[in-house]
C-alpha positions in Angstrom: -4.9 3.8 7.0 -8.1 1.5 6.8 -9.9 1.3 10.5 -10.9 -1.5 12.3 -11.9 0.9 15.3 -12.5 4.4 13.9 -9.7 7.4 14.8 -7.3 9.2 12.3 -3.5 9.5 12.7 -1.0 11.9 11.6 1.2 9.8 8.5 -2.0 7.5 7.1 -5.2 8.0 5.2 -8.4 6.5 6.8 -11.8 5.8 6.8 -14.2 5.6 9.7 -16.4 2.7 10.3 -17.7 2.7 13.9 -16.8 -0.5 14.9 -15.9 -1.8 18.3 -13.2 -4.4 18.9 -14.7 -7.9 19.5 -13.7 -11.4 19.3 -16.4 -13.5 18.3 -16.2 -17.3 18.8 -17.3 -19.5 16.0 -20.1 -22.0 16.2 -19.2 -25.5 15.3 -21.5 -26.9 12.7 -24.4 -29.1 14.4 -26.0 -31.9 12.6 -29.2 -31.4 11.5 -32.2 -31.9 13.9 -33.0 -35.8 13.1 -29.2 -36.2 14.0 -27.6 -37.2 10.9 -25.5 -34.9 8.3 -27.2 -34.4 5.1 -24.7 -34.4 2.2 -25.5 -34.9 -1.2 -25.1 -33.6 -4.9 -27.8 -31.4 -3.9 -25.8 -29.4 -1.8 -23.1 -28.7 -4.9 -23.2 -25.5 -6.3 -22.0 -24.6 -9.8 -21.4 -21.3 -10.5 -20.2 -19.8 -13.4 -19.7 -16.4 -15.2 -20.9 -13.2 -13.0 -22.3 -15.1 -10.8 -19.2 -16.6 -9.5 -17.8 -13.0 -9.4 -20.9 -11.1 -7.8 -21.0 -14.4 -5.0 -16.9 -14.5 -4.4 -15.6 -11.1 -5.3 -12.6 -11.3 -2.8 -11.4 -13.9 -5.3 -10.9 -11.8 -8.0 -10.6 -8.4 -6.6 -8.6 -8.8 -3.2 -11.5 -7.6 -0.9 -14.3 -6.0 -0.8 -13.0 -3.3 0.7 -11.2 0.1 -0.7 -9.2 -1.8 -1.9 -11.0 -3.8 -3.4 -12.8 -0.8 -5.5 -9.6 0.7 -6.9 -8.7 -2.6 -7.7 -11.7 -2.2 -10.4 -10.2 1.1 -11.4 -6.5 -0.3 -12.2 -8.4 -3.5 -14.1 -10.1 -1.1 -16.6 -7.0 1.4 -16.9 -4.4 -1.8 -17.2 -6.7 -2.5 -20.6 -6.1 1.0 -21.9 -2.2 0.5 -20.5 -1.9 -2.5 -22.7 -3.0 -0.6 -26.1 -0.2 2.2 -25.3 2.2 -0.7 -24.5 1.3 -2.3 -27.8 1.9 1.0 -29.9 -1.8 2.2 -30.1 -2.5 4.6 -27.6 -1.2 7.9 -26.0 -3.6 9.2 -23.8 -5.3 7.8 -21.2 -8.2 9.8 -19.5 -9.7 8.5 -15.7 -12.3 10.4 -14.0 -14.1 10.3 -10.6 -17.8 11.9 -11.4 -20.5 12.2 -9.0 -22.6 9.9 -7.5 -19.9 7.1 -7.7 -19.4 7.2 -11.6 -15.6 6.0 -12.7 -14.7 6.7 -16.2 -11.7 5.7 -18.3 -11.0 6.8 -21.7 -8.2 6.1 -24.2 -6.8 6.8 -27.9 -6.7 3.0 -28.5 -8.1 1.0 -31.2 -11.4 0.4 -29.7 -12.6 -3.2 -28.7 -13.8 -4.9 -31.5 -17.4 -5.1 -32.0 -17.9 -7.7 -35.0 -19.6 -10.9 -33.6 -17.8 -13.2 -31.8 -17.8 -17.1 -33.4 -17.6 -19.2 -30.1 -20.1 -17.1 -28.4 -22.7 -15.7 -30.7 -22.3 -12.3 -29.5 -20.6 -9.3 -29.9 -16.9 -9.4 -29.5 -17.5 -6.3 -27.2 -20.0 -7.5 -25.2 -18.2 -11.3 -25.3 -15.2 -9.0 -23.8 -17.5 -7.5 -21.0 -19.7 -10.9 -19.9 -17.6 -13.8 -20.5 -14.6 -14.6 -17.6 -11.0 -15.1 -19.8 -12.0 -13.6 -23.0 -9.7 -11.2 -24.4 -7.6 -10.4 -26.7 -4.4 -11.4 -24.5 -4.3 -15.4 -24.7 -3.9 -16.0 -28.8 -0.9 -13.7 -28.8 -2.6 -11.7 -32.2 -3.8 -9.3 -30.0 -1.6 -8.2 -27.3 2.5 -9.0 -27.5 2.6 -7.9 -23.7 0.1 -7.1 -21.8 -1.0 -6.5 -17.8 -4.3 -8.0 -17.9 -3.7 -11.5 -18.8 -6.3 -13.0 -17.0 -9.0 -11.5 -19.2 -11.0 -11.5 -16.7 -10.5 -8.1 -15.9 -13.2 -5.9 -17.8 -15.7 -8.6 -17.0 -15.7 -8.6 -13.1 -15.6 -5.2 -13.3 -18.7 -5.2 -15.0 -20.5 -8.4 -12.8 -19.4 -5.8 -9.5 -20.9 -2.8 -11.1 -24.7 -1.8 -10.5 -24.4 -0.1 -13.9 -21.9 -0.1 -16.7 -21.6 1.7 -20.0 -19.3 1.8 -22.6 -18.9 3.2 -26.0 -16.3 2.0 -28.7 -15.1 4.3 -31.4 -13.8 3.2 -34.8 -14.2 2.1 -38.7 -16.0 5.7 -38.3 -18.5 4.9 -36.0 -19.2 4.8 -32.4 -20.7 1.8 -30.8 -22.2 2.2 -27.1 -23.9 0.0 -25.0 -25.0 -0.9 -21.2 -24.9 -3.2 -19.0 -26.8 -3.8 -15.1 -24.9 -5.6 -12.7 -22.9 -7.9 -15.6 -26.1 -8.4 -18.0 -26.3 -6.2 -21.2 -29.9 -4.1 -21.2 -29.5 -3.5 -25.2 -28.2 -4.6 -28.4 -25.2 -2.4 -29.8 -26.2 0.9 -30.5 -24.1 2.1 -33.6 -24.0 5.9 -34.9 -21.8 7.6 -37.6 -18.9 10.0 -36.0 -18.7 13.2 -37.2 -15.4 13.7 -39.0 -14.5 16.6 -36.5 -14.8 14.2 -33.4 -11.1 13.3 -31.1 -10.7 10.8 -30.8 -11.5 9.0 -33.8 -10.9 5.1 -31.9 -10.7 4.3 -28.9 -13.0 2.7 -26.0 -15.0 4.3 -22.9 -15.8 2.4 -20.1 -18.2 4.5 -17.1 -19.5 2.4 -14.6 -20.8 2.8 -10.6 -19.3 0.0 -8.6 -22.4 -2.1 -6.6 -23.0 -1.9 -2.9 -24.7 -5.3 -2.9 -21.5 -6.8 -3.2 -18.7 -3.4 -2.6 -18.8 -2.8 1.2 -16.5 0.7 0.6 -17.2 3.0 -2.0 -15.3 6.2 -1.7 -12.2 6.7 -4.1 -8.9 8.0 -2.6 -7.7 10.3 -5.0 -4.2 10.2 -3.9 -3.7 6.6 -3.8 -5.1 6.4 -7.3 -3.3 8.9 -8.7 0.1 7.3 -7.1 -0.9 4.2 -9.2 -1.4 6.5 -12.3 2.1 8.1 -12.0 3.9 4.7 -11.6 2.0 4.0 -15.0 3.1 6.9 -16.6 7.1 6.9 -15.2 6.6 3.1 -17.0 5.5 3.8 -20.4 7.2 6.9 -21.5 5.7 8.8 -23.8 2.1 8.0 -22.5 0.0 11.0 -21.2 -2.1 10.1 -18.2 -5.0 12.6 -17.3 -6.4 12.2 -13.6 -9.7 14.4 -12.2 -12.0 14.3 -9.4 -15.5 15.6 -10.7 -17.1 14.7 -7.9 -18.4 17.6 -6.9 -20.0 19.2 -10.8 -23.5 18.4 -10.7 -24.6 15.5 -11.9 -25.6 15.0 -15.5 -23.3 16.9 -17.4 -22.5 15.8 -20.9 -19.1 15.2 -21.4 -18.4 19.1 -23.0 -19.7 20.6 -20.2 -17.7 18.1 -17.8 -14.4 19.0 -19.7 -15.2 23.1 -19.7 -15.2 23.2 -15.9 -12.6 22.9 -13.6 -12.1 19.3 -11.5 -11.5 19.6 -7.7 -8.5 18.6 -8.9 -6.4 17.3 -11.8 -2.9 15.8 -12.3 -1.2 15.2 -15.9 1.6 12.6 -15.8 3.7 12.8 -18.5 7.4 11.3 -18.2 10.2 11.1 -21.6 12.4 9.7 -19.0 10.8 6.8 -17.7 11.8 5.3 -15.1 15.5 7.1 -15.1 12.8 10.2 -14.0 10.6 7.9 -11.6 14.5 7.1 -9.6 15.5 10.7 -10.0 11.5 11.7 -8.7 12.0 9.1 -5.6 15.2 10.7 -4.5 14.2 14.1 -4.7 14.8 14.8 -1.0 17.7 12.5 -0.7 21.2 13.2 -0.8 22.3 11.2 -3.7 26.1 9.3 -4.8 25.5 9.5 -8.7 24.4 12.5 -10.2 22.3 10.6 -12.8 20.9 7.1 -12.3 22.1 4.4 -14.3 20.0 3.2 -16.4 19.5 -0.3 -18.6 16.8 -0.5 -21.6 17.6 -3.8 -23.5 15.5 -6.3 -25.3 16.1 -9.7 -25.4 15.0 -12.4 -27.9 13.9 -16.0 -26.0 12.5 -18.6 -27.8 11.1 -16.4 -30.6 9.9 -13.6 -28.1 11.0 -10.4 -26.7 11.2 -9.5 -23.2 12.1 -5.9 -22.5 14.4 -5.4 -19.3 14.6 -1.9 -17.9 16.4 -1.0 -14.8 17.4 2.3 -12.8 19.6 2.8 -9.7 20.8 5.6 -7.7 22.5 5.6 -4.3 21.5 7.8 -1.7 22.8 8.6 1.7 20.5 7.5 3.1 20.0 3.8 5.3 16.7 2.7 3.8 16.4 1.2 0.3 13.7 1.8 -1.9 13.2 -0.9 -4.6 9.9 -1.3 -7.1 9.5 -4.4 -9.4 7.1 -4.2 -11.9 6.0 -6.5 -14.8 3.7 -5.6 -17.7 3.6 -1.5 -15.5 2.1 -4.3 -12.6 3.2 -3.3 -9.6 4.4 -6.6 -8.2 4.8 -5.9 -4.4 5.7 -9.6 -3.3 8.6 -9.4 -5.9 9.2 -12.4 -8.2 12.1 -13.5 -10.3 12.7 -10.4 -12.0 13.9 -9.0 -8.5 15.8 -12.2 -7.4 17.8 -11.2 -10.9 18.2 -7.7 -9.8 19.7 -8.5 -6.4 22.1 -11.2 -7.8 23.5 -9.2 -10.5 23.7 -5.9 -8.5 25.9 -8.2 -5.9 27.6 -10.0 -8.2 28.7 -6.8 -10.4 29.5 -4.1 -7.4 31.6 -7.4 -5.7 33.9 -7.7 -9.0 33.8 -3.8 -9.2 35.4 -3.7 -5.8 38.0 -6.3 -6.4 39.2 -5.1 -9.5 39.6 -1.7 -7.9 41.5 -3.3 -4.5 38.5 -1.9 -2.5 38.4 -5.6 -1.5 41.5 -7.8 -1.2 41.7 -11.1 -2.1 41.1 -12.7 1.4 38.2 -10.1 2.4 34.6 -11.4 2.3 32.3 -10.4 -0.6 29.6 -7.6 0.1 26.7 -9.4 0.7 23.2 -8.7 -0.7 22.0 -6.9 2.3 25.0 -4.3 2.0 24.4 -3.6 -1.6 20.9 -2.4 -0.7 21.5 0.2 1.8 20.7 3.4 0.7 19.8 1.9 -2.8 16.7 3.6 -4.5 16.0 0.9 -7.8 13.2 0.3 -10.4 13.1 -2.9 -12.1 10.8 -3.2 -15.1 10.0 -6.5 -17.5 8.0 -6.7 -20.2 7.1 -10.0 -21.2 4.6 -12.3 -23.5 3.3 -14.8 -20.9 3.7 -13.6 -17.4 3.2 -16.2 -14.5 1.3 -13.7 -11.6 0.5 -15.5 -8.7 -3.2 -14.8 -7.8 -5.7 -12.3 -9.7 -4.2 -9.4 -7.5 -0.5 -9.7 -9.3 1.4 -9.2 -6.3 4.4 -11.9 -7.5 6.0 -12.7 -10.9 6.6 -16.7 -10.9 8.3 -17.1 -14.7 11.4 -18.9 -13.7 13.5 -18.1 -16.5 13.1 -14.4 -16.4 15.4 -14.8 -13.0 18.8 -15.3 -15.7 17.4 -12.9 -18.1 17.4 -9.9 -15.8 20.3 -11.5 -14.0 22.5 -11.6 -17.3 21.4 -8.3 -19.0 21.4 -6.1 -15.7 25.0 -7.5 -14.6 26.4 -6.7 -17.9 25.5 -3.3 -17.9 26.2 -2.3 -14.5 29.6 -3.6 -15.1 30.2 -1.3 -18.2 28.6 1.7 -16.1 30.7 1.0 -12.9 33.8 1.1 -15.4 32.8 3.7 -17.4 32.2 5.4 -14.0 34.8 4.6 -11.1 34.4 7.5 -8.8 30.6 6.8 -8.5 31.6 3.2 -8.6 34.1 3.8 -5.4 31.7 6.1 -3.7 29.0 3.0 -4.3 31.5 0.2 -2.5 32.8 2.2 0.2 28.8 2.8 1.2 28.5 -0.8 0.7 31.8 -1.6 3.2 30.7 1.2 5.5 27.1 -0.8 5.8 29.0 -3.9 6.3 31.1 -3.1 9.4 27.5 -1.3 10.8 26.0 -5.1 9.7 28.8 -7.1 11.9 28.0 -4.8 14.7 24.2 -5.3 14.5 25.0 -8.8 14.0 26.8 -8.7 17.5 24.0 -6.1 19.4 21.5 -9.0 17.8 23.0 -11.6 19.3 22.8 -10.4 22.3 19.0 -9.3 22.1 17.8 -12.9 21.1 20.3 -14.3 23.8 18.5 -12.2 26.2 15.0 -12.8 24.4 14.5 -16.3 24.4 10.8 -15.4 25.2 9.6 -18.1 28.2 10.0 -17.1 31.5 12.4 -14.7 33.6 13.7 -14.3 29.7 11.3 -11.4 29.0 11.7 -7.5 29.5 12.0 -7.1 33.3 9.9 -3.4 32.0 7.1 -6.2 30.3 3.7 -6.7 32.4 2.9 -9.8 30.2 -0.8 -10.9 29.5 -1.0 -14.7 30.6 -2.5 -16.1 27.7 -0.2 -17.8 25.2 -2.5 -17.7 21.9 -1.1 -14.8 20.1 -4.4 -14.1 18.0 -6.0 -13.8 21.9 -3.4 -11.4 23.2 -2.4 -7.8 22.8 0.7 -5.4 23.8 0.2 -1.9 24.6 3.4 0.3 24.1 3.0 2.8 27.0 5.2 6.6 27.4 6.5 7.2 30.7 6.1 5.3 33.8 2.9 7.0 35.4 0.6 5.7 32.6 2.8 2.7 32.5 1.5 2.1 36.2 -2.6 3.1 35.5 -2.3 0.4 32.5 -1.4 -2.5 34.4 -3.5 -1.9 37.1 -6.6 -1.0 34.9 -6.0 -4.1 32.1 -7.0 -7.2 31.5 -4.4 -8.9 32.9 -5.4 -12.4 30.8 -4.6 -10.8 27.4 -3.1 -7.3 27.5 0.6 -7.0 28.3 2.1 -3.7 28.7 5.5 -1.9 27.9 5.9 0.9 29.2 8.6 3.1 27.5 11.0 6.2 29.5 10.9 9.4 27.3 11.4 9.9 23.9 13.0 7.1 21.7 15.6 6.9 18.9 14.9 8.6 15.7 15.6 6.0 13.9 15.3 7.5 10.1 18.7 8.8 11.1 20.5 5.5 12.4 21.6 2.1 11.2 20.8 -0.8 12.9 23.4 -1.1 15.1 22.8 2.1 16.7 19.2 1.3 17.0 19.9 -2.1 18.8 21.9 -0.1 21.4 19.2 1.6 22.1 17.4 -0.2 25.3 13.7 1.2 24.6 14.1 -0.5 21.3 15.6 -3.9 22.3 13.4 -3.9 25.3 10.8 -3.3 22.2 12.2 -6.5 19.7 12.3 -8.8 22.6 8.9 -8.3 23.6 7.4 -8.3 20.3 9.6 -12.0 19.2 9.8 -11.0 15.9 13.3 -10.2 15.8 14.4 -7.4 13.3 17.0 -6.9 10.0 17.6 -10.2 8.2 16.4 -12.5 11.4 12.6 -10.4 10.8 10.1 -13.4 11.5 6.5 -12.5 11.6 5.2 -16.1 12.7 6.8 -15.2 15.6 4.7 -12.4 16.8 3.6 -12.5 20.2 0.8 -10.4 20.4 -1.8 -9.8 17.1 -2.3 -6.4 18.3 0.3 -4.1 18.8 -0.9 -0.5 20.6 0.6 2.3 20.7 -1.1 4.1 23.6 0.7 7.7 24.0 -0.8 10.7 25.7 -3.0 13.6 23.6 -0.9 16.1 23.2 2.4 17.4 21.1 4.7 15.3 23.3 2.6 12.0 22.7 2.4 12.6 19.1 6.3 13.3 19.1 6.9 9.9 20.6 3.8 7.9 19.0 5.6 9.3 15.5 9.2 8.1 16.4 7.7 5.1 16.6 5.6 5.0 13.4 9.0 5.7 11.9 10.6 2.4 13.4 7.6 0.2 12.5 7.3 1.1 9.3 11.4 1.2 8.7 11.8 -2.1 10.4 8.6 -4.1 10.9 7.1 -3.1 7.5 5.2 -6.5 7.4 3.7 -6.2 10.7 1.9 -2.8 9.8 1.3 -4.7 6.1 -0.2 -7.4 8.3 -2.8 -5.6 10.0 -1.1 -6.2 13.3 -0.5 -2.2 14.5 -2.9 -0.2 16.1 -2.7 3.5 17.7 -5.0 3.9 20.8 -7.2 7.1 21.5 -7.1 8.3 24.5 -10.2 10.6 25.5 -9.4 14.4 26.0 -12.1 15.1 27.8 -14.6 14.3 30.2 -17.8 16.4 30.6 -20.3 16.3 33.5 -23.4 17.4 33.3 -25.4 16.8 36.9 -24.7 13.5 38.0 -24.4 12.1 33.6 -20.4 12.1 32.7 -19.5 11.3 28.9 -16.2 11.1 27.5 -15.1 13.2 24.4 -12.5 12.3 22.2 -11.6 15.2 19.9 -12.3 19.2 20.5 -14.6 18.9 17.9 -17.0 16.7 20.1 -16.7 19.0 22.9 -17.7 22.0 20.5 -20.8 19.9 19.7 -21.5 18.8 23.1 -20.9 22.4 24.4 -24.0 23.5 21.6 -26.5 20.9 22.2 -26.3 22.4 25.9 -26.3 25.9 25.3 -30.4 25.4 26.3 -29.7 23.5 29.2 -29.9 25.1 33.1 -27.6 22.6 34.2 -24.1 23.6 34.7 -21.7 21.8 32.8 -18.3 20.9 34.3 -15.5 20.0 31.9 -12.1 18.2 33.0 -9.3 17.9 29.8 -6.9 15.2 30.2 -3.6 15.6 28.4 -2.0 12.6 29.2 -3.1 8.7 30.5 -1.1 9.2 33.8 -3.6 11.9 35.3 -6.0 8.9 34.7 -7.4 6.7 36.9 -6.9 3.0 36.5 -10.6 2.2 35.8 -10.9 5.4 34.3 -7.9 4.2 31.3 -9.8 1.2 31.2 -13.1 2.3 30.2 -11.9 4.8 27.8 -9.1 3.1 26.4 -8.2 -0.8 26.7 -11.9 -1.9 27.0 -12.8 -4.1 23.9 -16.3 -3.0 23.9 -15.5 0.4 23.6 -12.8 1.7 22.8 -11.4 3.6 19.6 -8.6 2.1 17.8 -6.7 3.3 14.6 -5.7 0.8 12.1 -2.5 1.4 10.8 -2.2 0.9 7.2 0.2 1.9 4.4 -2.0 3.7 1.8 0.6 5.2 -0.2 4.1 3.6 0.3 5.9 6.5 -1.7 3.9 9.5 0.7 4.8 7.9 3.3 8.4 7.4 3.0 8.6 11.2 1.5 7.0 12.3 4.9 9.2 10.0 6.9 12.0 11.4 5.2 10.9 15.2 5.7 10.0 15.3 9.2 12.6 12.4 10.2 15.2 12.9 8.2 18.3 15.0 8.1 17.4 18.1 6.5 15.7 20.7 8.5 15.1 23.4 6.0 12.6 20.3 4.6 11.0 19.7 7.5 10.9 23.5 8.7 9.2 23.8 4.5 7.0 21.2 5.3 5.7 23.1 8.5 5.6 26.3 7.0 3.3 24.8 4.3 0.9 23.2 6.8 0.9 25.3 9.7 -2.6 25.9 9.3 -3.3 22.1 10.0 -1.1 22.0 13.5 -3.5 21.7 16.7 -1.3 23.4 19.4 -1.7 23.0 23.6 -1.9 26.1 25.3 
């Protein structure tokens, strides 16, 4: 969870920033003082190289953010992914080391260090100061490879405040530095002992720079969920992970490696991705004992391009599908994915009808039903990838759509033959899905008949805000009528709407759609929002740009502000991947001291407040609120719905695959998970007395 307004929920990692909620207005741009526009060549700026990096980061990184700064991590390990992927490496080794310090190690060849002819300068340093050098555009260097840009080591390098590296082969190691993009020193070259391991392969250490970085603390989980997916996609390739961050600093690298890390994880997979399905569905109650699984490479136009695909079933109503190209994750899809889909429909439809499952005047199974409960990996390998953007969020080679399409369809066929009673088990899911789809399709009907959004149309529940500018306005989602009442009276009633809900609502990790549209909470919910939900999902259609969930402190609230979480994230994905959700905070208390009151938010403010009076004569009276309704109007306002001060979580998804494990422990069927789960973090439970 990244924070606009600082706070820290239950599901998602955060960060706290201090920031109040504000909307600024923008200045328009006012001629200059003699009253004319001066516009000239003048006013053109050319940048090129580092500089264009260090004055426009968010162009090559993402943000500037935390994201932004693992996005310098995954550049430098992609390099070291591309030698493994090419044949040349086995072992990757990443560190977190104190005071900032990243370093990534691998078994590789080593960048070249001979001079470069088109630059004059070292090919190493060529690699680490000049924007699209690499060894991935000739096609000598790399057959496929993740970092195609080439710009990859080098912006890393223009955003650092320091950067080192050290090269080792033809017997030698060659080591140099580098402040904020510009080398300090000529290659230093030394002769390696014979006993040194490795005897190639390429260091990069560098501190990311807070001139142009606005976050700079490393998530160890969230990295090390990148590493894994790395690992599960190049079998065979032994990824090391450690935080240091706590040894002192200065340690050579033999001291470093005798001590024990905060913590460590080795990922090491012969399976693949068969083991990264197998690893996803761990809690799940599966339809296939072993996934299927598809490793082919096809030839096109004098290149390869390996497919590999694995798919289990589940019982489960979610689906869980990862395309990646070149071990990319490519969240936005591409046309490896459109293949997937088409062929999975296209194979389990002439399954079904060759088995009489469907007769000849029945309807195929549509996409949507073949997904239900479908946990995949999709993985292409390919020469010349097409990413859309720096980030690589979307693969845009057309003609990889027919080769995944043709290969994947093929095999499945042959499996679902070779297999019938998985096979049957698979289409009757499917069928089952698609009568649960018709009824949705009815219940949804209904909800958008009933939410046309203007007027008397709206929730009759829904205290709406009167602007009409969804980037002005806000919802809060309210439990129980009470608070409901204080919020409408204590808002402001020109851009905060509230929805008050009555007790606890659906659970919906254990229902289809049509269940969850039956429930009134929830389509009192969808109509509000506009959005619609399922295969009608339209984020333009937003209403508010904040969405609050405002639930009372205490094991109740949390209950209810989680069974919501669990919808959002199930079925409005894109509105929490928007930046659109927000949990409020509530105070818990409010102290008095004399005639001074303060509000305290967590029980560790009132432990500090309760010290720094200790001294004091003055008695000091303490009132705990557990929930909004036993507020006041103005007292919910000033505490939690004012702009100017109150605290706001952002939701964010840090780690998709922790958070759909913990969805699917504490939501899901199984209790003896969930009742593990609690047993194992007990210790962490705050409990009202």
């Amino acid at each position: 969870m990244t924070q606009q307004e600082p706070g820290q929920p239950d599901l998602f990692t955060d960060g706290r920033s201090g920031a109040v909620d504000t909307t600024p207005g923008r200045e328009a741009n006012l001629p200059s003082s003699n009253g004319v526009d001066s516009y000239d060549a003048s006013d053109i700026d050319v940048l090129e190289g580092i500089e264009a990096v260090r004055r426009r980061p968010g162009m090559y990184i993402g943000s500037t953010g935390q994201a932004g700064l693992h996005h310098l991590v995954y550049e430098i390990v992609d390099n070291s992914v591309d030698e493994a992927m090419a044949g040349h490496a086995t072992r990757i080794e990443i560190a977190l080391q104190p005071e900032g310090w990243v370093q990534v190690r691998d078994d590789g060849r080593g960048i070249p260090t001979d001079q470069h002819a088109k630059t004059g300068k070292s090919a190493l340093e060529t690699v680490l100061t000049v924007l699209h050098a690499g060894g991935k555009f000739g096609g000598g260097g790399y057959k496929v490879s993740g970092g195609l840009h080439g710009v990859g080591a080098s912006v890393v390098n223009a955003l650092s405040a320091q950067l080192e590296v050290e090269v080792r082969r033809d017997g030698q190691s060659h080591t140099q530095s580098y402040v904020r993009g510009v080398a300090t020193e000529a290659i230093k070259r030394r002769k390696l002992s014979r006993d040194v391991s490795p005897e190639t392969g390429t260091m990069v250490r560098w501190v990311a720079d807070d001139e142009v970085i606005d976050h700079l603390e490393y998530d160890f989980n969230t990295l090390a969920q990148r590493f894994r997916e790395v690992a599960y996609l190049n079998k065979g390739l032994w990824i090391c992970f450690r935080d240091e961050r706590d040894f002192p600093s200065g340690l050579s690298e033999a001291e470093r490696r005798a001590r024990e890390p905060r913590e460590e994880k080795n990922f090491y997979f012969e399976g693949g991705i068969q083991s990264y399905v197998r690893f996803l569905n761990r809690d799940r109650e599966v339809l296939q004992p072993l996934p299927f699984h598809l490793d082919r490479e096809v030839g096109v136009n004098g290149t390869a391009v390996i497919v590999e695909v694995a798919i289990q079933y589940n019982a489960d109503f979610q689906d869980s599908v990862y395309a990646f190209a070149n071990t990319i994750n490519t969240h936005e899809g591409g046309s490896h994915l459109t293949g997937f889909r088409s062929a999975l429909t296209r194979a389990i439809n002439d399954f079904a009808r060759r088995n009489k499952q469907l007769g000849d005047k029945d309807p195929n199974i549509t996409g949507e039903d073949t997904r239900e409960g479908l946990t995949a990996v999709v993985s292409v390998k390919l020469g010349e990838p097409q990413f859309e953007g720096q980030t690589k969020t979307k693969l845009g080679n057309p003609e990889i759509k027919g080769i995944v399409e043709s290969a994947t369809a093929e095999a499945l066929t042959e499996y679902l033959d070779g297999q019938p009673r998985e096979g049957r088990r698979i289409v009757e899911k499917c069928l089952t899905t698609a009568r649960a789809r018709e009824a949705a399709r009815k219940a949804r009907a209904i909800v958008q008949r009933k939410g046309a959004l203007e007027g008397a149309s709206l929730p009759g529940k829904l205290a709406d805000c009167s602007e009409r500018d969804p980037s002005l306005s806000e919802i809060f989602i309210v439990e129980g009528p009470s608070a409901g009442g204080s919020a409408k009276e204590g808002r402001d009633r020109r851009t905060q709407a509230i929805l008050p809900l009555r007790g606890k609502v659906l659970n919906v990790e254990r229902a289809r759609l049509d269940k969850l549209l039956g429930h009134e909470a929830f389509r009192t919910l969808i109509t509000a929002l506009g959005t619609g939900i399922g295969e009608d999902f339209d984020l333009s259609k937003l209403r508010y740009h904040k969405v609050v969930i405002m639930t009372d402190a205490d094991s109740d609230g949390a209950h209810i502000r989680t069974l919501l979480l669990t919808f959002f994230f199930r079925h409005m994905r894109e509105l929490i991947e928007d930046g659109k959700l927000y949990i409020a905070q509530p105070p818990l208390y409010r102290v008095k001291v004399g005639k001074q009151a303060e509000w305290l938010y967590t029980d560790a403010d009132l432990e500090s407040f309760m010290d720094k009076q200790s001294e004091g004569q003055k008695k000091v009276s303490v009132q705990r609120f557990k929930g909004l309704g036993e507020m006041n109007a103005d007292q919910l306002w000033e505490t939690t719905m004012d702009p100017q001060a109150r605290l706001l979580w952002s939701v964010d998804i840090a780690d998709e695959h922790a958070a759909d494990d913990l969805f699917v422990k504490l939501m899901g069927d199984d209790p003896a998970k969930r009742r593990h789960f609690i047993e194992q973090h007990a210790d962490l439970a705050k409990i009202d007395v």
